[in-house]
Backbone as CSV, one residue per row, in Angstrom:
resi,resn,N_x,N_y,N_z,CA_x,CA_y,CA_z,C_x,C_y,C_z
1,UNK,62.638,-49.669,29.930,61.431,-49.270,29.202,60.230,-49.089,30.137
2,UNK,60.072,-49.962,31.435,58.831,-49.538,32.133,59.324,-48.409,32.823
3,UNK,60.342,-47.673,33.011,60.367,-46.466,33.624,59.815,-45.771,32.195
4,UNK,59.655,-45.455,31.429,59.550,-44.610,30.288,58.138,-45.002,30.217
5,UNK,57.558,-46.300,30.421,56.021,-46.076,30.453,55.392,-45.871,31.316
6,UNK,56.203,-45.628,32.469,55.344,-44.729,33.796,55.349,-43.716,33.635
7,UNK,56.499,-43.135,33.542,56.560,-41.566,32.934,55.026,-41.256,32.189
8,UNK,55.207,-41.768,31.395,53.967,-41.738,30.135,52.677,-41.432,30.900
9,UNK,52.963,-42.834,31.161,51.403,-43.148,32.334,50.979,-41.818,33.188
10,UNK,52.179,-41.094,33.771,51.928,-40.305,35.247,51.700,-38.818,34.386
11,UNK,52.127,-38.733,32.934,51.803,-37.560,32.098,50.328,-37.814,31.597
12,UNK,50.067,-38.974,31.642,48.719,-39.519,30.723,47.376,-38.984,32.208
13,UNK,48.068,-39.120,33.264,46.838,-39.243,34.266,46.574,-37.709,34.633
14,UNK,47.869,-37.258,34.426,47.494,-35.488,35.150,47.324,-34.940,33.740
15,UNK,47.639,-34.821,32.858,47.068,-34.537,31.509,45.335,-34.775,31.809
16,UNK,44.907,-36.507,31.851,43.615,-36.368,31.669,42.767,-35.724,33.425
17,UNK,43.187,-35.182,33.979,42.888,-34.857,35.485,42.527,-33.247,34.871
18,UNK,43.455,-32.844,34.276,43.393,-31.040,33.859,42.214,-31.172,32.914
19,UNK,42.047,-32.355,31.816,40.662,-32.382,30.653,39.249,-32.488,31.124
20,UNK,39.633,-33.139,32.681,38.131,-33.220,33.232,37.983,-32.116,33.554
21,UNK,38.737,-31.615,34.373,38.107,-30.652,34.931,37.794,-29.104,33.977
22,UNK,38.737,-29.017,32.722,38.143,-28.227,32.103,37.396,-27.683,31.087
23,UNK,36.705,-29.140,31.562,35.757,-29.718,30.549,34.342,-29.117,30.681
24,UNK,33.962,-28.548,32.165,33.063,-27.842,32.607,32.641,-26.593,32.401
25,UNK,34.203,-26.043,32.301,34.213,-24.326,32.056,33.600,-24.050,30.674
26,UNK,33.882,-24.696,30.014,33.331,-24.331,28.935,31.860,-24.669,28.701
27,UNK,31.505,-26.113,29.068,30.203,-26.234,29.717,29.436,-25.219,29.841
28,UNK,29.313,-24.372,30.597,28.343,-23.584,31.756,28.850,-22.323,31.258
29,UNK,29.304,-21.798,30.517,29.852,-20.797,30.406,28.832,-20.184,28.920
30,UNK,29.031,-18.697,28.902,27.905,-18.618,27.735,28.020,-18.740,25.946
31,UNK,27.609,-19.821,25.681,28.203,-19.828,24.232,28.339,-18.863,23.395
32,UNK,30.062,-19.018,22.862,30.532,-17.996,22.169,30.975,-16.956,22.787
33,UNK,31.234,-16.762,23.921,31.880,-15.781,24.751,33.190,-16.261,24.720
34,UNK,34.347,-15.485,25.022,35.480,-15.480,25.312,35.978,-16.042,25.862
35,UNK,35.406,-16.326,27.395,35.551,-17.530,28.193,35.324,-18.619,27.980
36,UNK,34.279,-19.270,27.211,33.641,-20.577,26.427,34.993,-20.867,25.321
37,UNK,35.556,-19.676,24.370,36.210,-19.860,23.778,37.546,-20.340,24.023
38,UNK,38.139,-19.968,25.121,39.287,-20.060,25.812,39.592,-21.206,26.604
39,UNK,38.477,-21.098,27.310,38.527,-22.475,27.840,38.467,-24.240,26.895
40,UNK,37.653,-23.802,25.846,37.597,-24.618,25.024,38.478,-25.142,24.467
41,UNK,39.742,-24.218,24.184,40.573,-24.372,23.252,41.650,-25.005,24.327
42,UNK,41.949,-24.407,25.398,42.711,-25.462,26.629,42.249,-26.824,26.804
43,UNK,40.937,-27.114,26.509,39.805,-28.586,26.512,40.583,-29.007,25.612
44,UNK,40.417,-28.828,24.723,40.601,-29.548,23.296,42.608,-29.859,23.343
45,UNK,43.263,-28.670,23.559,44.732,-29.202,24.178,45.112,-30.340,24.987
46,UNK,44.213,-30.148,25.690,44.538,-30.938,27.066,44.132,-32.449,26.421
47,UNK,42.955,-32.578,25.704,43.009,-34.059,25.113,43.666,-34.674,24.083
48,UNK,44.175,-33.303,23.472,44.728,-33.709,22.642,46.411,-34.490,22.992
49,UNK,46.757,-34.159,24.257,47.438,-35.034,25.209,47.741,-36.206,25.473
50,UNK,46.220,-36.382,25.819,45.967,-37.640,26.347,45.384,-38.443,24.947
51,UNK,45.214,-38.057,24.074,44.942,-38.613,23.391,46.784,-39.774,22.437
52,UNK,47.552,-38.388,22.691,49.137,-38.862,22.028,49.422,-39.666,23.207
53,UNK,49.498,-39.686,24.456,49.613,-40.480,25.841,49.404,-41.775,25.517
54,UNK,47.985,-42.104,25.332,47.279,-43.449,25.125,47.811,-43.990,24.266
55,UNK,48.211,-43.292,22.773,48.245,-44.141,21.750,49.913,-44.461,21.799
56,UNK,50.598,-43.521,22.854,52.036,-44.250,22.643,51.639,-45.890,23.767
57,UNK,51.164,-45.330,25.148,51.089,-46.230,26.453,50.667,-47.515,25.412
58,UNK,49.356,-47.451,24.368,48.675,-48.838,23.992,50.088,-49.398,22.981
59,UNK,50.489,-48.668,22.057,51.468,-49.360,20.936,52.281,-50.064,22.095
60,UNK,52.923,-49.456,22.953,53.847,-50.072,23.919,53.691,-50.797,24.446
61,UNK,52.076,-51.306,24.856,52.252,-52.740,25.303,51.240,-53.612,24.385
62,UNK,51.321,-53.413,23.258,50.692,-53.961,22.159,52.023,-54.891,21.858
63,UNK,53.272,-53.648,21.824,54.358,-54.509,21.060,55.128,-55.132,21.548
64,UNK,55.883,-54.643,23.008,56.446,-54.771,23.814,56.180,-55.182,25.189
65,UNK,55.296,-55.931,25.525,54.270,-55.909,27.179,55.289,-56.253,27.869
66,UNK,56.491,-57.684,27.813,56.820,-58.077,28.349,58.033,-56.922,29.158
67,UNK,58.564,-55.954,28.173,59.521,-54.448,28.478,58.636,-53.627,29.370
68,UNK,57.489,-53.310,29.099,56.700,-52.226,29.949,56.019,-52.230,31.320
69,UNK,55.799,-54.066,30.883,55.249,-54.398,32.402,55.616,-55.616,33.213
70,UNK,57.111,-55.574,33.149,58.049,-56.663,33.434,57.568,-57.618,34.865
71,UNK,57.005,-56.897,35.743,56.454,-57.039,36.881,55.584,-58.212,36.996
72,UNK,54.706,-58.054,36.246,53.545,-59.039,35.838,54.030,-60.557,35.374
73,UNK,55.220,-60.613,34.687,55.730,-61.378,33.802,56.486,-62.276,35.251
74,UNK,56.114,-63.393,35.674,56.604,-63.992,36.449,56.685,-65.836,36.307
75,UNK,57.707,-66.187,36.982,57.662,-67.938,36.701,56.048,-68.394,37.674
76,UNK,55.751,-68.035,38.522,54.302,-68.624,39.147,53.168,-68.495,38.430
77,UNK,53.394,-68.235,37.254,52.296,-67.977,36.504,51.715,-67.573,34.704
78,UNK,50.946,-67.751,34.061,51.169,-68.054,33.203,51.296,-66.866,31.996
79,UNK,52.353,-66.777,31.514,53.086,-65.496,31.137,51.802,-65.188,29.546
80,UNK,51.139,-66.010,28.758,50.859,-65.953,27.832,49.204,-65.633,28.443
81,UNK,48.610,-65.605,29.510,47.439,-65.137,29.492,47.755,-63.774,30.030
82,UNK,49.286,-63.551,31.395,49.300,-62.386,31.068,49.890,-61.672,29.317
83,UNK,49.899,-61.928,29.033,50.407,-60.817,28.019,49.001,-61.001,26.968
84,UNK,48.137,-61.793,27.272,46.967,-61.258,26.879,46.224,-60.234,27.007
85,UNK,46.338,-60.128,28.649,45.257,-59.859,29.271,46.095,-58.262,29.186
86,UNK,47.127,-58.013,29.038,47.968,-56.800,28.451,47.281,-56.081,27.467
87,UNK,47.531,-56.736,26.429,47.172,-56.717,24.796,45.448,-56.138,24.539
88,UNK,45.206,-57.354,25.288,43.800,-56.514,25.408,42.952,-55.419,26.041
89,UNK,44.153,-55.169,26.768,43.525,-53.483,27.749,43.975,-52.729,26.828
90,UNK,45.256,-53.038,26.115,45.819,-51.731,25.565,45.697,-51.678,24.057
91,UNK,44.395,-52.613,23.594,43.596,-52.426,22.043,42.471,-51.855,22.738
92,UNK,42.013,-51.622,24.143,40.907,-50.529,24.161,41.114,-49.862,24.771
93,UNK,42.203,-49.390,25.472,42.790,-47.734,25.748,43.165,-47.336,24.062
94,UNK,43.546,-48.213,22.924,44.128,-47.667,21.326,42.661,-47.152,21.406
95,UNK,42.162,-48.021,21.589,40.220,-47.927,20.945,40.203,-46.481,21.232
96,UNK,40.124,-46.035,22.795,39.510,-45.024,23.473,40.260,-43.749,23.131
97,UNK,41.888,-44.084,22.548,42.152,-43.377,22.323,41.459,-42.191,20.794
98,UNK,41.322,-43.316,19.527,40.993,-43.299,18.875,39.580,-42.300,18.868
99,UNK,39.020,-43.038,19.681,37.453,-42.439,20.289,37.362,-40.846,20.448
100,UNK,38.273,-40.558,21.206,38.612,-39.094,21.567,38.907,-38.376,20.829
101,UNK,39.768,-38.753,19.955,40.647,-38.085,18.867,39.544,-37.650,17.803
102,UNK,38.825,-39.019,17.474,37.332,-38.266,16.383,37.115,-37.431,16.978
103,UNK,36.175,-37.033,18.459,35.351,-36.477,19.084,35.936,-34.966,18.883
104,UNK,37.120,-34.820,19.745,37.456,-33.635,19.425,37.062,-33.089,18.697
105,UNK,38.535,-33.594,17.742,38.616,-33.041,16.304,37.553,-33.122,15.485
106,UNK,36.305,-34.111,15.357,35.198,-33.021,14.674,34.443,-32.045,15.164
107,UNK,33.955,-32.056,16.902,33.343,-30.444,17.277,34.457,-29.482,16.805
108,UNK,35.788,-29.763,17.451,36.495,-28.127,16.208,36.517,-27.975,14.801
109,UNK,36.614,-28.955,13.921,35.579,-29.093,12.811,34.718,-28.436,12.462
110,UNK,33.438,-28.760,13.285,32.464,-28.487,12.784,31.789,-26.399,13.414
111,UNK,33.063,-26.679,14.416,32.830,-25.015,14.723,33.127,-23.911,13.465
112,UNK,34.400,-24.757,13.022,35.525,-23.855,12.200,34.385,-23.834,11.065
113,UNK,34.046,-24.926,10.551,33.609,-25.186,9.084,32.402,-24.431,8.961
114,UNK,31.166,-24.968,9.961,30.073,-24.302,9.709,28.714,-24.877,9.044
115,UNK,28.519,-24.413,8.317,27.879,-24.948,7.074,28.454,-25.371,6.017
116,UNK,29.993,-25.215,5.550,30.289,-25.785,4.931,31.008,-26.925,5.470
117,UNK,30.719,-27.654,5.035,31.229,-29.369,4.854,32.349,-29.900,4.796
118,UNK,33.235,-29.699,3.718,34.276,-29.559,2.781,35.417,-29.996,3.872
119,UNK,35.387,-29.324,5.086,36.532,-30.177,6.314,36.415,-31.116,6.934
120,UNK,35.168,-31.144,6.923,34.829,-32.416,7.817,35.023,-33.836,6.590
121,UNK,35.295,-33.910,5.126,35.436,-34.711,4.101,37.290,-34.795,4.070
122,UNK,37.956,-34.185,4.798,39.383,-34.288,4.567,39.911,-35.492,4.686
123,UNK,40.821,-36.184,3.980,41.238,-37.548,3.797,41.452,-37.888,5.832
124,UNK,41.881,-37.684,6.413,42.593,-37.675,7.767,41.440,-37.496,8.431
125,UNK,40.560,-36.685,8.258,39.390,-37.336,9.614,38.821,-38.344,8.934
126,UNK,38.317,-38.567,7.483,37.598,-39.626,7.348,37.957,-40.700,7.554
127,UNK,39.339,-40.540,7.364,40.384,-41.950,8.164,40.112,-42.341,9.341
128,UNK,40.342,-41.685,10.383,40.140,-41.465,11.527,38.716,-42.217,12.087
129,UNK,37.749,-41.103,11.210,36.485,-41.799,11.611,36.180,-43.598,10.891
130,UNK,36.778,-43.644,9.837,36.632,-45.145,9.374,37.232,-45.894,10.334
131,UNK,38.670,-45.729,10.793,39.050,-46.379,11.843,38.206,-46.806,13.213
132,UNK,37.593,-45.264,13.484,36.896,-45.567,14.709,35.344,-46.416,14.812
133,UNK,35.022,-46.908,13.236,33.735,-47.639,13.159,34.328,-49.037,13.577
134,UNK,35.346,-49.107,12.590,35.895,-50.488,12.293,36.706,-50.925,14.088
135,UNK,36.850,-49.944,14.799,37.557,-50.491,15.993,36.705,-50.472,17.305
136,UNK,35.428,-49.675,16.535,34.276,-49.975,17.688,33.242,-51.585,17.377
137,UNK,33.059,-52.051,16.114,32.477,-53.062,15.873,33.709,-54.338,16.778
138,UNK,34.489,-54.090,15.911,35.737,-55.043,16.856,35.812,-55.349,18.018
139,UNK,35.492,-53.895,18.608,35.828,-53.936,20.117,34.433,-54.816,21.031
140,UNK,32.918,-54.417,19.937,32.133,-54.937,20.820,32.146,-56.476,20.451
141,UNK,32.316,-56.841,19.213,32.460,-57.869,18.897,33.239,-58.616,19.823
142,UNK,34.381,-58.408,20.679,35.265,-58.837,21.337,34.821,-59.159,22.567
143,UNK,33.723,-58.040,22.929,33.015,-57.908,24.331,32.165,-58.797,24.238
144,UNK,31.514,-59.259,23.356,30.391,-60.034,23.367,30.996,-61.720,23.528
145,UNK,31.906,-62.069,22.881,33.270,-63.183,22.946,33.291,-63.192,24.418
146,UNK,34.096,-62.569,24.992,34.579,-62.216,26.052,33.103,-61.755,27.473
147,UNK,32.545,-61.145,27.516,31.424,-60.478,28.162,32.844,-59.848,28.906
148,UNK,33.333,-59.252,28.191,33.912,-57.750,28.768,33.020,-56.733,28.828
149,UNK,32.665,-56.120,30.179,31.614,-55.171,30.112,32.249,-54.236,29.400
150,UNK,33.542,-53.683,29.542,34.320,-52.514,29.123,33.792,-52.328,27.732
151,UNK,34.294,-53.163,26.801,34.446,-53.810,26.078,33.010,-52.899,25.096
152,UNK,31.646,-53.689,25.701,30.117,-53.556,25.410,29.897,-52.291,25.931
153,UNK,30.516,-51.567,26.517,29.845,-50.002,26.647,30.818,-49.511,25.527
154,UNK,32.179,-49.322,25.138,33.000,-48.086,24.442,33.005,-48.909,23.327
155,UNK,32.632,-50.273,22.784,32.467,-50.617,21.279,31.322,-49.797,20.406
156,UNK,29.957,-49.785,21.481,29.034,-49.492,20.884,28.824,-47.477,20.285
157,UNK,29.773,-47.226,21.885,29.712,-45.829,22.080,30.473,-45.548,20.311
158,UNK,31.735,-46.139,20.751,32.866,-45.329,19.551,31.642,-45.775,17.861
159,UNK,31.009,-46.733,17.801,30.286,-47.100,16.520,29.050,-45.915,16.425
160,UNK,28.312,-45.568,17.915,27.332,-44.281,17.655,28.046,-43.122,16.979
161,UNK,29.355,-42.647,17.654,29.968,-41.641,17.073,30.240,-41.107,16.037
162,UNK,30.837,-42.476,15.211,31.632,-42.435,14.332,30.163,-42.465,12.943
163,UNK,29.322,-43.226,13.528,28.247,-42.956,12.663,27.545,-41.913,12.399
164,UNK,27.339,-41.172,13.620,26.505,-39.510,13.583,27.183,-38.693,12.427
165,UNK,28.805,-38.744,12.864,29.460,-37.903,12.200,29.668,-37.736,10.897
166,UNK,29.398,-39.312,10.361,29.568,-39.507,8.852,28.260,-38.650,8.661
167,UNK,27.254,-39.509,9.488,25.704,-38.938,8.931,25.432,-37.130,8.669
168,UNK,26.063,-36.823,9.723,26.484,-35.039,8.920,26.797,-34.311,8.388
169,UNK,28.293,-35.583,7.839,29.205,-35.048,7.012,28.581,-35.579,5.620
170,UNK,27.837,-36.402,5.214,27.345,-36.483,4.056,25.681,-36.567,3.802
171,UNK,24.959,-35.764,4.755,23.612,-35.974,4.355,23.801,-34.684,3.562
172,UNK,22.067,-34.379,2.673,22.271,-33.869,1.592,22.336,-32.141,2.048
173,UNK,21.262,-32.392,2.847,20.833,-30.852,3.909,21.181,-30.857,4.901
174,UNK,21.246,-29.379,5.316,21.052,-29.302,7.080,20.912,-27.667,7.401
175,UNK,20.120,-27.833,8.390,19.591,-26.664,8.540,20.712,-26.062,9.158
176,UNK,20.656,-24.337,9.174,21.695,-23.141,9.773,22.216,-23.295,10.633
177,UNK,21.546,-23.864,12.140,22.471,-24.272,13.557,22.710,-25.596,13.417
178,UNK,22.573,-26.659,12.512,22.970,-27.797,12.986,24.682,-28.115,13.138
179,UNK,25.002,-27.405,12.585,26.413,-27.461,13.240,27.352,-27.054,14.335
180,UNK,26.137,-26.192,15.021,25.944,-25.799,16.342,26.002,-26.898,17.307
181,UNK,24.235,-27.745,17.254,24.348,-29.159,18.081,25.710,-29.802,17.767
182,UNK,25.798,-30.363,16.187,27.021,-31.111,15.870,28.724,-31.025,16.803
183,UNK,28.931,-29.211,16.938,30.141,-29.186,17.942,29.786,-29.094,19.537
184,UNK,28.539,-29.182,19.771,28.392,-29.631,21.458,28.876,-31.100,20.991
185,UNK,27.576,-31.774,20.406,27.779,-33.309,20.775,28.821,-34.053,20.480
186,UNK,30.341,-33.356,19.612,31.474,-33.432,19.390,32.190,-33.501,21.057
187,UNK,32.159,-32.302,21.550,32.950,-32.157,22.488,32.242,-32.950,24.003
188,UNK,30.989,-33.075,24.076,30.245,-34.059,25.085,30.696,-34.881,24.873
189,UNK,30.801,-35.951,23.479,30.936,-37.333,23.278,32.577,-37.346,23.669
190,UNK,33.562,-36.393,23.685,34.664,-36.792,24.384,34.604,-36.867,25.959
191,UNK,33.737,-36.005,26.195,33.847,-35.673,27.547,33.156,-37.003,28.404
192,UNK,32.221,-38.057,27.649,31.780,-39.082,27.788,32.580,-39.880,28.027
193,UNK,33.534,-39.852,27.049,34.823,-41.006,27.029,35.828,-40.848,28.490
194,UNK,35.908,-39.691,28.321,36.973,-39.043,29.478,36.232,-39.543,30.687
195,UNK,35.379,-39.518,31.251,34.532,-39.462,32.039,34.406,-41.381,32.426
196,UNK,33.594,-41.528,31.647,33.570,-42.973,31.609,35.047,-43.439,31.824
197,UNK,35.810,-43.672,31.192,37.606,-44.296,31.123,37.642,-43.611,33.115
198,UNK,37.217,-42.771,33.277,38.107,-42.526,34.826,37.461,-43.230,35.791
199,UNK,36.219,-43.196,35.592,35.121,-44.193,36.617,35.341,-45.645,36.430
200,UNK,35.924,-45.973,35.122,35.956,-47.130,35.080,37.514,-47.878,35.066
201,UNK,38.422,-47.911,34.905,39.786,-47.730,35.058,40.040,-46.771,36.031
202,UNK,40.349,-45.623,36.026,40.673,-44.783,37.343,39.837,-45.397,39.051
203,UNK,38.846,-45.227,38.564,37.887,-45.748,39.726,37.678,-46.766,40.374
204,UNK,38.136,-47.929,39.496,37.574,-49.210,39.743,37.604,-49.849,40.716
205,UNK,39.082,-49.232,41.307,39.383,-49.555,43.014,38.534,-49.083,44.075
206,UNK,38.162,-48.180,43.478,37.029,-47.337,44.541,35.821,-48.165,44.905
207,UNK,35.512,-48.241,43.439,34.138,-48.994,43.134,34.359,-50.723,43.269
208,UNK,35.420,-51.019,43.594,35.716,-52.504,43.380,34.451,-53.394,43.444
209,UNK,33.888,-53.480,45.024,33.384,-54.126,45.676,31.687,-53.778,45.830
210,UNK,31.136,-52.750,45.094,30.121,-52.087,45.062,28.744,-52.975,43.800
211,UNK,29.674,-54.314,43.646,28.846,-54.697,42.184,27.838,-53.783,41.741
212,UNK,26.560,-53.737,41.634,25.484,-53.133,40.652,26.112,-51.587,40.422
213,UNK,26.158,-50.936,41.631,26.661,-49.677,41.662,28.019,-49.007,40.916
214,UNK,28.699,-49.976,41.322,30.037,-49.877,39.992,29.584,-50.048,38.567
215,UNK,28.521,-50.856,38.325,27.914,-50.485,37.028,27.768,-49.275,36.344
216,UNK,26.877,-49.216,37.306,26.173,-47.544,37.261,26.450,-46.370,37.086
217,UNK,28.063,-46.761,37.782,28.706,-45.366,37.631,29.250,-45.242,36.097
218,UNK,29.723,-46.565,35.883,30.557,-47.025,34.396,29.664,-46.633,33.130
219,UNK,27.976,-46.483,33.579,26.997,-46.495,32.312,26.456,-44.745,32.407
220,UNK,26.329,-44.087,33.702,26.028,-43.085,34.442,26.736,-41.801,33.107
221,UNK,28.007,-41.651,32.986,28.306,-40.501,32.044,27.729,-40.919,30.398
222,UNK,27.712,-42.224,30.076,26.777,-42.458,28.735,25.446,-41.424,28.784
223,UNK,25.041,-42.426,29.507,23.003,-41.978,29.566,23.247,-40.446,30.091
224,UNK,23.978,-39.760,31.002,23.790,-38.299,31.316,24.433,-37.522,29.569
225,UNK,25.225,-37.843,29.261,26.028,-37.007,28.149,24.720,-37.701,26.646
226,UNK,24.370,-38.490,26.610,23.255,-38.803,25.604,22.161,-37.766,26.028
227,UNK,21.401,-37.889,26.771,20.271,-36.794,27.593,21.041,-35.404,27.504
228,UNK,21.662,-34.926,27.847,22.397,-33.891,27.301,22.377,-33.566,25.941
229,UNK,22.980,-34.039,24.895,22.941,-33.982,23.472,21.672,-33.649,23.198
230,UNK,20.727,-34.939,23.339,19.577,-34.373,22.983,18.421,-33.107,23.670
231,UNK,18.714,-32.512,24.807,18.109,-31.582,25.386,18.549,-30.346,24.249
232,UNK,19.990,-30.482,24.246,21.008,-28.992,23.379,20.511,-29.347,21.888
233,UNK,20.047,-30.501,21.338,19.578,-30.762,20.316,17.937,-29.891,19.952
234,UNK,17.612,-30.462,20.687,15.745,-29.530,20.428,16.137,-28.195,20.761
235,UNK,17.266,-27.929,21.827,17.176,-26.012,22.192,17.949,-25.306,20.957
236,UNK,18.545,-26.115,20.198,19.512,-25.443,19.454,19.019,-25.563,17.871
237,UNK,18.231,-26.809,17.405,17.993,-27.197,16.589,17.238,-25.958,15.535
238,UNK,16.404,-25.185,16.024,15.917,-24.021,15.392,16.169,-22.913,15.357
């Protein structure tokens, strides 16, 4: 079984390696052009990847740690904090997965839909998004227990998200482009996640030894992709 979750793993990393990077093209490219469109729709593939990646990699060592990461599991040591310390990376890679999966799937949502509403109310995202309130309170709740930094940045993030989105999907009005901002800050707020998860897991070796600065980098795609939203917010808003 841990050959089958490396596999996973080594599909999960070049999967999310292709989402970063074409996460830009569409970026910089001119909205609603062909190229914006195209590229977008490879964006949104490509996480949608990593999004099935994560949520098999987390069930698998949610259920099974001792099969996936046999390695760890040794007589010098104490098998029940590892398979904690398992359990709990891989309820916030579920988390992050979760995280992504809203994000996406409501900027294409809210491209497709428009002004009307009516998709963004479908039993399966509202699921989705209920899940992702209830697993971001959890998660920070856990962080705060714990002072898992991880923990206190993607609890709070996945609870902003999941809240905006309701807040759009059921306020009473909204003006002609707001569903414009709504599918940037859809597809930013993944690109946040993506971003963040690599600096902070991918990176961490890099950054090991850098204390404050390894922070920085871990908080760095929040505060840039928030400042973002709201710049495309006032340019788009009218």
């Amino acid at each position: 079984m841990d050959v089958v979750f490396k596999i996973i793993l080594a599909a999960h990393i070049a999967i999310g390696i292709c989402a970063l990077t074409l996460f830009w093209f569409p970026a910089f490219s001119k909205k609603g052009s062909p190229r914006h469109k195209k590229f977008g729709n490879w964006y949104s593939i490509s996480m949608y990847g990593v999004v099935i990646s994560g949520i098999l990699m987390a069930s698998l060592s949610i259920l099974i740690p001792e099969l996936v990461k046999p390695a760890a599991f040794t007589a010098d040591v104490d098998n029940s904090k590892v398979r904690e310390s398992i359990v709990r990376f891989a309820v916030l890679l579920l988390h992050l997965s979760i995280l992504t999966l809203v994000a996406v799937r409501y900027g294409k949502l809210v491209l497709t839909a428009k002004v009307d509403r009516q998709r963004l109310k479908s039993p399966f995202q509202l699921l989705i998004t209920g899940a992702l309130l209830m697993s971001g309170i959890a998660i920070f709740w856990r962080g705060m227990i714990d002072q898992h930094i991880l923990m206190l940045i993607f609890g709070p993030l996945g609870i902003f998200i999941s809240l905006t989105n309701l807040h759009f999907t059921f306020k009473r009005q909204i003006k002609p482009r707001d569903w414009l901002v709504e599918h940037l800050g859809g597809y930013i707020g993944s690109g946040i996640a993506a971003f963040t998860a690599f600096l902070s897991f991918g990176g961490r070796h890099i950054f090991a030894s850098s204390g404050y600065l390894q922070l920085a980098f871990w908080i760095a795609p929040g505060v840039i992709g928030v400042l973002f939203i709201f710049f495309l917010s006032r340019k788009y808003a009218n």
